[in-house]
C-alpha positions as CSV (number, residue, x, y, z in Angstrom):
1,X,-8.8,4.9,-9.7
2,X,-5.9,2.6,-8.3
3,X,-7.0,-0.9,-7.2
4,X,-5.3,-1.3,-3.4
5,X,-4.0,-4.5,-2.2
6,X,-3.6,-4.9,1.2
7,X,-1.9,-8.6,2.6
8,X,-1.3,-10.4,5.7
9,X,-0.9,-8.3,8.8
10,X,-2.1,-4.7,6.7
11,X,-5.3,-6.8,5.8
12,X,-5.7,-7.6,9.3
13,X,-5.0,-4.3,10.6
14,X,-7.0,-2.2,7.9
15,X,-9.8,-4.7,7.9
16,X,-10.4,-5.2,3.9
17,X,-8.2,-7.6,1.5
18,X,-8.5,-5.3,-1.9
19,X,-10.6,-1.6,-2.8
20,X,-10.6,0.8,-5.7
21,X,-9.0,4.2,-3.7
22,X,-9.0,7.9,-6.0
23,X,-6.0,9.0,-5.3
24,X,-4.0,12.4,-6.5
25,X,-0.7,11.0,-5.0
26,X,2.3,10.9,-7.2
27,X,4.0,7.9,-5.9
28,X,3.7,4.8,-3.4
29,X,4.7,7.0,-0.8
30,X,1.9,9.9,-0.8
31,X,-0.3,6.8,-1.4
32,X,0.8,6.0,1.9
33,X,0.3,9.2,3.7
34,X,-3.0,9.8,2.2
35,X,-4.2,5.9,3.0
36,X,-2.6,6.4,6.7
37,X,-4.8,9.6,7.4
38,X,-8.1,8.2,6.9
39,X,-8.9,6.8,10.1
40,X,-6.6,4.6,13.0
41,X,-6.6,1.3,11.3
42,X,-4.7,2.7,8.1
43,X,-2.6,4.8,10.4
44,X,-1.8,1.4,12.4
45,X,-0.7,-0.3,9.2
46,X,1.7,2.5,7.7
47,X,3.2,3.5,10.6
48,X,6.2,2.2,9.9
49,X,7.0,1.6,6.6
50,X,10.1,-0.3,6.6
51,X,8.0,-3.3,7.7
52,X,6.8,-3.1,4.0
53,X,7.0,-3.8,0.9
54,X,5.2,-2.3,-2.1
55,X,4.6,-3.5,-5.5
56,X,3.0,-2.0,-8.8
57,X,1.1,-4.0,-11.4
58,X,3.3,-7.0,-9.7
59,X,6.6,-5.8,-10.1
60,X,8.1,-5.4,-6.5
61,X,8.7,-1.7,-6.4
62,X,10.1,1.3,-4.1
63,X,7.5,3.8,-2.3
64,X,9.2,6.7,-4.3
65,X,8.4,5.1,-7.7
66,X,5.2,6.9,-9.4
67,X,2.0,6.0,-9.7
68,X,1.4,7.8,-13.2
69,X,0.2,4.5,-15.5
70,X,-0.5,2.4,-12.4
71,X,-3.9,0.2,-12.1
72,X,-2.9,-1.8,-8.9
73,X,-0.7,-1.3,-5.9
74,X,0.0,-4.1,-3.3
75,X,1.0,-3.7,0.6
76,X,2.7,-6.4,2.5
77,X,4.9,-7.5,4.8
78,X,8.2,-8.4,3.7
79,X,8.7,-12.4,2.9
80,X,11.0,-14.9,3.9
81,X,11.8,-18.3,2.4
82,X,12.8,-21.4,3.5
């Protein structure tokens, strides 16, 4: 089990902030493809996923790194300062 965070506009769009998701994926990325064919709403907040960002256990990350070890993935826009 991977703990799934989902922020801003992907919390809007998929409709939950956090959930424990059983996942066989292998990295961020199959994460993604398996989360985006559940139903419309995770479809609608993968579909492009260079309006993303990913991070692991809170280290900003790429969607090829693995998941092997991992006990939290987070989704979310990228940020700006200012």
């Amino acid at each position: 089990m991977i703990d799934v965070l989902y922020f801003a506009w992907v919390r809007e769009r998929i409709g939950v902030a956090r959930e424990a998701v059983e996942t066989q994926a292998a990295t961020a990325a199959e994460l993604v493809a398996e989360l985006a064919a559940r139903d419309a709403r995770y479809g609608a907040a993968f579909a492009d996923t260079s309006a993303l960002r990913v991070a692991l256990d809170h280290k900003l990350s790429s969607f090829d790194a693995p998941l092997a070890g991992v006990r939290e993935v987070a989704f979310f826009p990228p940020m700006t300062g200012g």
